[in-house]
VOGU-3710 file (C-alpha; in Angstrom, 3 decimals, decimal comma):
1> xxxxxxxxxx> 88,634/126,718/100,161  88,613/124,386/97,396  87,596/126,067/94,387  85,797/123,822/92,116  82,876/123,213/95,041  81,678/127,032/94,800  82,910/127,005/90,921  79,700/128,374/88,629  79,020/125,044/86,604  78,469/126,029/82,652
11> xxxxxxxxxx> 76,345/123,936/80,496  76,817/123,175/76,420  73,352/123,045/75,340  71,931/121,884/72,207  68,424/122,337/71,140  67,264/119,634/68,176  64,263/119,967/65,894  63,203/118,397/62,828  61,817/119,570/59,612  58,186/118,543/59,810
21> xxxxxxxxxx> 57,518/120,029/63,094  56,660/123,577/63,767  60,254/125,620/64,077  58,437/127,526/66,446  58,658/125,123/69,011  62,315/124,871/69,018  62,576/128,752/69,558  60,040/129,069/72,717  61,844/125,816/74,366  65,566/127,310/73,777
31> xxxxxxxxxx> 64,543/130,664/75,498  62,253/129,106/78,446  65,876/126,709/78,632  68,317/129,515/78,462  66,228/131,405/80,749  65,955/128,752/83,673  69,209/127,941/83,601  70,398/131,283/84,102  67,739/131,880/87,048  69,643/128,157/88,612
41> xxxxxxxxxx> 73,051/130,443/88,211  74,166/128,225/85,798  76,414/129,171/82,745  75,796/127,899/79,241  77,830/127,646/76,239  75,277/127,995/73,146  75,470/129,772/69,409  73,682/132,677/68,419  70,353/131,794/67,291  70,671/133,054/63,665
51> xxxxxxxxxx> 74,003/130,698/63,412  71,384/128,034/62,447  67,941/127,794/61,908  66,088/128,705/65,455  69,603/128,271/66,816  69,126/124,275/67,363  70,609/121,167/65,344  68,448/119,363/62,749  71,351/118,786/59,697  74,803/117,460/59,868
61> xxxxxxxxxx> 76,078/120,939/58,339  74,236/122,197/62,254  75,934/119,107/63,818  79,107/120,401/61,969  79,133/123,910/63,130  78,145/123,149/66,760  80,754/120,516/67,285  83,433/123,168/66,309  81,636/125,419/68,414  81,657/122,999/71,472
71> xxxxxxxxxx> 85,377/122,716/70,981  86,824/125,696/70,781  84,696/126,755/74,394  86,461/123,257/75,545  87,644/124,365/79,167  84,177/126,151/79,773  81,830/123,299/79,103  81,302/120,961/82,162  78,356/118,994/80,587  76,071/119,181/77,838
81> xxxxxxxxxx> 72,172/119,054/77,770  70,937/117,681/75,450  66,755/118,860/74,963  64,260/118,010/72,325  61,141/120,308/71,858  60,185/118,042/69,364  60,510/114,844/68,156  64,512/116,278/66,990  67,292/115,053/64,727  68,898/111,608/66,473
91> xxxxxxxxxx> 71,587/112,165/63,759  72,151/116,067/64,586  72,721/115,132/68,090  75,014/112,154/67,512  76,791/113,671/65,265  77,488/116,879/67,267  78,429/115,204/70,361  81,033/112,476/68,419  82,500/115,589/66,478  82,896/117,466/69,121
101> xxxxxxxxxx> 84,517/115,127/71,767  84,144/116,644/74,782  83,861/113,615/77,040  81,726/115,444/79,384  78,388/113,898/81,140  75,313/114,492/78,881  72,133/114,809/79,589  68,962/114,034/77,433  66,035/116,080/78,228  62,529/115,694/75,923
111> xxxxxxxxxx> 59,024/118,002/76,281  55,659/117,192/77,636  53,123/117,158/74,705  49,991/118,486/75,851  47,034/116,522/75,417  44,869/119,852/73,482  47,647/119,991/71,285  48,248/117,150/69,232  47,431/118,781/65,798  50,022/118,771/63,523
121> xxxxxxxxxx> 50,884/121,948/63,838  51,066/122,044/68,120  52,168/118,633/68,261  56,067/117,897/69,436  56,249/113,735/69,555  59,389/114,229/71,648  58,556/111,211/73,721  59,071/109,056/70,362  61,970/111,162/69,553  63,825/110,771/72,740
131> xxxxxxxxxx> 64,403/106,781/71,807  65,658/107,134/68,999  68,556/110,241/70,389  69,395/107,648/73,268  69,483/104,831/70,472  72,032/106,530/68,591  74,289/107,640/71,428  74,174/103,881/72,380  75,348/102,869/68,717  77,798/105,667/68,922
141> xxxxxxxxxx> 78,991/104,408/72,747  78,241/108,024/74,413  77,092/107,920/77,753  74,473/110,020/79,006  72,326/110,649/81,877  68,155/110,627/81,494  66,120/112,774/83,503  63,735/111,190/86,354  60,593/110,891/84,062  61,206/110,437/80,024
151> xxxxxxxxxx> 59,312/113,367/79,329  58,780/116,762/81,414  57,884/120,505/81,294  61,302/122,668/81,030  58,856/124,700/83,813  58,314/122,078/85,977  59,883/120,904/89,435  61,148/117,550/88,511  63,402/119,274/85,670  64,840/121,591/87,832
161> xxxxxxxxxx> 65,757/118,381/90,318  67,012/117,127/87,334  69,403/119,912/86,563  70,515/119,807/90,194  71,452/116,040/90,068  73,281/117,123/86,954  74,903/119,747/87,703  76,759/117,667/90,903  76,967/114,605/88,583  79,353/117,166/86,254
171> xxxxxxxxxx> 81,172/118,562/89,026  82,296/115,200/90,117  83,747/113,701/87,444  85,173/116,888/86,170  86,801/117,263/89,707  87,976/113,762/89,660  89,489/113,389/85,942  91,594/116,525/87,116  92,609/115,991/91,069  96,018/116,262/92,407
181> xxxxxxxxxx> 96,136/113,907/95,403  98,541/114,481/98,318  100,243/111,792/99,802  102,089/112,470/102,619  104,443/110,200/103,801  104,654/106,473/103,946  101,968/103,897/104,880  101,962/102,408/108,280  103,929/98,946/108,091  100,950/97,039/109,611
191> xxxxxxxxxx> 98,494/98,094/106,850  98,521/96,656/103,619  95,202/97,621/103,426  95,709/100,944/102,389  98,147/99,924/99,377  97,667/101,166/96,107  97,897/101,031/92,639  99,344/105,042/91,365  99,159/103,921/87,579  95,274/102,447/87,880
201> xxxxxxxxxx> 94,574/106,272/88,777  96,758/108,046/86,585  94,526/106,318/84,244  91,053/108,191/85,146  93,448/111,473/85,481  94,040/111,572/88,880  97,838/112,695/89,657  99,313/111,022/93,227  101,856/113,886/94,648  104,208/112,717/97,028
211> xxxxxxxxxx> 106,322/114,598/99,713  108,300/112,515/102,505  107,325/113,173/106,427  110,662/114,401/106,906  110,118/117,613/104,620  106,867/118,450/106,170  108,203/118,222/109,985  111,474/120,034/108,890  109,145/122,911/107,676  106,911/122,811/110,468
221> xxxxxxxxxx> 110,119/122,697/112,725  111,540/125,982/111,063  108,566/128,109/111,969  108,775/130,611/114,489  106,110/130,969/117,167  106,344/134,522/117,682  105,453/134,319/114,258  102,162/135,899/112,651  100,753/132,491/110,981  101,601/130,343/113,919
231> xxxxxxxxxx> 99,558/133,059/116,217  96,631/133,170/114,087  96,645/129,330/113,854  96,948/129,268/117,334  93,647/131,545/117,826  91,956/129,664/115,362  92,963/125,682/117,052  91,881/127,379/120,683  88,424/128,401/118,703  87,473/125,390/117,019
241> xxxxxxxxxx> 86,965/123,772/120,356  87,793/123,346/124,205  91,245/122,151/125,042  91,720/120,723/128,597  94,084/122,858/130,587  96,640/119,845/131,517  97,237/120,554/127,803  100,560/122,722/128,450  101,370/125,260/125,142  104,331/124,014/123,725
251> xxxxxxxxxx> 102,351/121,298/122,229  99,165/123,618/121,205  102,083/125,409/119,474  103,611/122,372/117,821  99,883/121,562/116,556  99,523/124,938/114,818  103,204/124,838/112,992  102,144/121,271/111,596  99,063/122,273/110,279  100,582/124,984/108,786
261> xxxxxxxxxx> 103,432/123,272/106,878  100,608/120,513/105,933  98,230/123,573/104,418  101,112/125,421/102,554  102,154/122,016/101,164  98,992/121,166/99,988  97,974/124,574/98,509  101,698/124,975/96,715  101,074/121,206/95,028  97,124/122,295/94,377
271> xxxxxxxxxx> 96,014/119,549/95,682  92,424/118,661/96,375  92,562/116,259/98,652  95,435/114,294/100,519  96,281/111,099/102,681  98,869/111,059/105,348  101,289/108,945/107,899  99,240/110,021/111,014  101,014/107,081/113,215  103,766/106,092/114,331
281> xxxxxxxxxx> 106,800/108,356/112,940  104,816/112,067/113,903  104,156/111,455/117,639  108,038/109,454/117,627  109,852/112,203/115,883  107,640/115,477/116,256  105,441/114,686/119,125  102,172/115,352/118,536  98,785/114,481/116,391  97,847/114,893/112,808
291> xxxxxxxxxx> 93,900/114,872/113,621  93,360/118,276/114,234  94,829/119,506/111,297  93,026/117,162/109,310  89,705/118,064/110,588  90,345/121,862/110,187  91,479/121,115/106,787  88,612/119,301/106,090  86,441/121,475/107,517  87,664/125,342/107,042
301> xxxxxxxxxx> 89,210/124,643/104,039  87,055/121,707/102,125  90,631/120,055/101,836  89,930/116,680/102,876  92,417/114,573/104,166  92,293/110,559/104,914  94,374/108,814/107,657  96,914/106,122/107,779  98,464/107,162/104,343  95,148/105,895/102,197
311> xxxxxxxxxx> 94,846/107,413/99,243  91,932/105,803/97,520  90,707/106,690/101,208  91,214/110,545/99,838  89,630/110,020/96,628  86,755/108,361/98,047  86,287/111,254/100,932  86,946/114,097/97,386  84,186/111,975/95,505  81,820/112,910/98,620
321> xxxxxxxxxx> 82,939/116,555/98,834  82,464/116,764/94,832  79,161/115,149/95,234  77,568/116,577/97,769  79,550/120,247/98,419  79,767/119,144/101,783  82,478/117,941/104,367  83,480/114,319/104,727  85,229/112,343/107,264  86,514/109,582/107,064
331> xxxxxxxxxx> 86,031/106,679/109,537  86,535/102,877/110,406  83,680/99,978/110,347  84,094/99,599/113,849  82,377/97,548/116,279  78,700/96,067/116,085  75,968/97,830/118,108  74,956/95,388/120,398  72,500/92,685/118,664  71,254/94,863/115,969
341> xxxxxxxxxx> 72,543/93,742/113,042  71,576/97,301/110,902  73,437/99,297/113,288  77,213/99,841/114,352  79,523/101,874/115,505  81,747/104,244/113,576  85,166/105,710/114,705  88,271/107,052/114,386  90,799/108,690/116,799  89,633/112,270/116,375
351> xxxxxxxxxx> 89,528/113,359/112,190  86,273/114,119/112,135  85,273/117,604/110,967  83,505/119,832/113,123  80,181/120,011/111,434  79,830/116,510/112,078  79,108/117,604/115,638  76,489/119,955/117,119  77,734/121,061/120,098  81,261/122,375/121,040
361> xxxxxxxxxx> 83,867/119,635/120,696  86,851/118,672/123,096  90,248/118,470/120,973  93,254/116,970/123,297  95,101/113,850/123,269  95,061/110,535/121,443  93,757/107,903/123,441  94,890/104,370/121,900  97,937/105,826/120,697  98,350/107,922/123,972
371> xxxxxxxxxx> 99,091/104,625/125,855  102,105/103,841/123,673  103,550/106,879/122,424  102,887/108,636/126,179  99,950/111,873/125,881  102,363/114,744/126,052  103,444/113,252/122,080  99,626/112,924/121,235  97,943/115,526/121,500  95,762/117,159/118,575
381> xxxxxxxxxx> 92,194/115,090/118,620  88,773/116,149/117,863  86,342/114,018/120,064  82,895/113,815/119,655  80,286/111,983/118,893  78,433/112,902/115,168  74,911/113,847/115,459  71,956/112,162/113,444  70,718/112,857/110,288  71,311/111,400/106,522
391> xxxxxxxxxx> 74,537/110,019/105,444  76,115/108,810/102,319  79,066/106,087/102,578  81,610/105,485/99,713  85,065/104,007/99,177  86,608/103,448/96,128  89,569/101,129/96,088  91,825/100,280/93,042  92,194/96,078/92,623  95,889/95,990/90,971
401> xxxxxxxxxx> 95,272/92,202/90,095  92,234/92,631/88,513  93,439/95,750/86,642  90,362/98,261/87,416  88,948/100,707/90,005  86,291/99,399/91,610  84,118/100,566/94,882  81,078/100,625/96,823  78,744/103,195/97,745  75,189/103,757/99,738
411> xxxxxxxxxx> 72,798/105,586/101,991  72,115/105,441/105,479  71,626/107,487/108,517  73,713/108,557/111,562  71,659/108,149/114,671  70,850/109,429/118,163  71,972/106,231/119,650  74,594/107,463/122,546  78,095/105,621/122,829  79,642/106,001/126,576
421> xxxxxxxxxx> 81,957/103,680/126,995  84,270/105,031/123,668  86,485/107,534/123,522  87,596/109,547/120,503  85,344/110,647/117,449  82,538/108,305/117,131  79,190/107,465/115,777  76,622/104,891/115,272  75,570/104,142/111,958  72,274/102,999/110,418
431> xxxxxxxxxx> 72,300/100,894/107,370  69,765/98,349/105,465  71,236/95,346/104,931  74,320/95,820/106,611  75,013/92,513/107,132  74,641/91,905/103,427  76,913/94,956/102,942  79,539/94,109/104,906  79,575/90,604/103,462  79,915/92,246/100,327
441> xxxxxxxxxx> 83,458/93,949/101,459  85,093/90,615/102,972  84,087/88,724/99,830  85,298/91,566/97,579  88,435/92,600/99,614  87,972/96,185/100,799  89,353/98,166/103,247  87,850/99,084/106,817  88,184/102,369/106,141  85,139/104,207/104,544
451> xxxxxxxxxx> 84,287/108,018/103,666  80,841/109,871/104,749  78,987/112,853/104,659  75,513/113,858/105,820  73,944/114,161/102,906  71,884/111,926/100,423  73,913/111,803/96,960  74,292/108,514/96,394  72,634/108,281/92,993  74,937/111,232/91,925
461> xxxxxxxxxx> 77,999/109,119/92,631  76,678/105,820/91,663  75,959/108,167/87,717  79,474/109,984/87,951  81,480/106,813/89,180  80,040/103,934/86,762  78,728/105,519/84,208  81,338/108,557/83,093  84,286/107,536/85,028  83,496/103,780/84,075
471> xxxxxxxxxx> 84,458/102,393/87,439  83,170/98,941/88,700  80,660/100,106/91,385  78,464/98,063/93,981  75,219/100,715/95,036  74,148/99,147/97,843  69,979/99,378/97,912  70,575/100,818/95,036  67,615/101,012/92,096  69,391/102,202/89,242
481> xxxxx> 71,642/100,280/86,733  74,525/101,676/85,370  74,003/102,049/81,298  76,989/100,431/79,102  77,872/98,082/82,289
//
């Protein structure tokens, strides 16, 4: 399974005061902070308490000693929260974060005052404070993430929402500025809409590995049947859902060797996620499928894979994984529903993972490409249709002539609407404003491929893809504004 979705996320957390307000206040809110996060299973990354006064940041020699701090626990910190029990030092803060350099998603929490203790000595003015923290981090150009209301309890429900949203914000754009992305194989000649640009990723960290069809065939080729893997892949294909009996064997065999040359390949290269040639050269040369193996994948494994050799199809479908912790598949804007114009069907040849469907699903042969590559090469597809509930779209796609990354993203739900008369994996799709959507992606040039999940996290992409990974993103329906845009 892919280890940073079930990786403990750890936390640099800094705790500001300032001189006229009761120290005391700084002390209680870094314990109640500590503790909470630790009842979340979260890590943090904080100094001792004596290292400075209360253990929080109020002077540059504080800012001084935590950035050092911060630094040398580097590869532990994810993200840093920032919170302010009182009005707190926007100098401390600024200073502490630009010394230390972690460029890691912040987030800026202040306390509720409470309205029977304004005295001076009960009184914490964080909601004054918090302005001027975000002020400087503007000045300073660090992004950061606010919590839902601009101030809260650290007790109450919202906050702990907060740190949620946070928490998957972190785990995305760490996963992202570090992914190895398979690509396997070569494009199909008919799509150029799958092309490109290796360098415009490089640039937000994420590595393209390549391996040619050839090599993964030739090691799928020198497997034995009568060997252990291939058996237990076998058991486990037969298991994941009904296979017709016309289905002879030799090709239920040929579907577990390929999957398991694809798996080694992509655990040896540690990649995250991959694309690959599913059409034309496997069925011509090897003779079967590649869906299976990449809904297994997907599935069993969280190793998400994206057809027709589309890699910013794989990053997109790893964005949603990172996101959400949940499977994606990966499907085509496909045909209209009938006349209404929020609705339309969703599909792809058989890719889908399994807990897109609720009931046992029927994996055998390709149907379009069945017709032209003959069924006996073709078989190894999941077909279904996905059940209803939420669903969160994305696709990022990188614009070579414009020189950036830009995509799209948005919420919507599958539905119960039943589809007869197509074959495959399939659903119908609920979206508002999908005609103003999909004029958006003709006027904008993007693909007709798309990633989804059933899950609601498109604020947590539209935070981790604009703001910290400073792509050019559309949220469709969207509320929020992207800071530093």
């Amino acid at each position: 399974m892919n280890n940073i979705v079930n990786k403990k996320i750890a936390f640099g957390v800094i705790v500001t005061t300032r001189a006229f307000f009761s120290i005391s206040l700084a002390a209680d809110i870094r314990k109640k902070l500590l503790t909470k996060l630790k009842k979340m299973n979260y890590d943090y990354i904080i100094m001792p308490e004596n290292a400075t006064p209360a253990g929080a940041v109020e002077t540059y020699e504080d800012a001084r000693k935590y950035a050092k701090f911060f630094k040398d626990n580097r590869d532990k910190i994810d993200g840093i929260i920032v919170c302010l029990p009182n009005f707190g030092d926007e100098q401390g803060v600024a200073e502490t974060l630009s010394q230390a350099k972690l460029d890691v998603p912040i987030l800026i929490h202040a306390c509720d005052d409470e309205l029977d203790k304004l005295d001076i000595k009960k009184r914490r003015d964080a909601f004054c404070g918090k302005l001027s923290v975000c002020n400087n981090l503007y000045q300073y150009g660090i992004s950061f993430t606010n919590t839902s209301l601009h101030t809260c309890s650290i007790d109450s429900e919202i906050f702990k929402k907060d740190i949620d949203y946070f928490g998957r914000i972190c785990r995305t754009v760490k996963g992202l500025r570090t992914a190895r992305i398979g690509a396997i194989g070569a494009r199909p000649e008919a799509f150029n809409t799958v092309r490109f640009s290796e360098k415009l990723l490089q640039r937000s960290g994420i590595k393209i590995v390549t391996v040619d069809l050839s090599e993964i065939i030739d090691a799928a080729n020198k497997l034995d049947k009568k060997a252990s893997a291939v058996k237990k892949k076998l058991t486990a294909i037969k298991a994941y859902g009904t296979i017709p009996s016309d289905i002879s064997e030799e090709n239920i065999i040929k579907q577990a060797k390929l999957s398991i040359a694809i798996e080694n390949w992509m655990k040896q290269n540690k990649c995250a996620a991959g694309a690959i040639q599913c059409w034309p050269s496997i069925q011509q040369t090897y003779g079967c499928a590649v869906c299976l193996t990449m809904s297994m994948l997907g599935d069993q494994q969280f190793l998400p894979l994206a057809c027709e050799m589309d890699i910013a199809g794989a990053v997109s479908m790893y964005a949603l994984l990172l996101a959400s912790g949940k499977q994606p598949g990966f499907l085509d804007w496909n045909n209209n529903f009938a006349e209404d114009r929020d609705k339309c069907i969703m599909y792809h040849c058989g890719n889908f993972p399994k807990t897109f469907f609720k009931s046992n699903v029927e994996i055998s042969t390709l149907d379009v490409l069945g017709t032209i590559f003959g069924k006996k090469n073709c078989f190894g597809a999941v077909k279904g249709q996905v059940t209803a509930g939420p669903m969160t779209f994305a696709r990022i796609s990188t614009d070579d002539t414009k020189g950036k990354i830009k995509g799209y993203i948005g919420q919507g739900e599958f539905t119960d609407d039943k589809i007869t008369t197509i074959q495959g994996a399939s659903a119908v799709v609920k979206v508002s404003k999908l005609q103003d959507l999909l004029n958006y992606l003709c006027l904008n040039g993007f693909e007709h491929h798309v990633a989804m999940t059933k899950d609601n996290c498109a604020e947590v992409l539209n935070e981790a893809l604009g703001n910290y990974m400073a792509w050019d993103i559309y949220y469709h329906e969207g509320e929020k504004l992207n800071p530093f845009s």
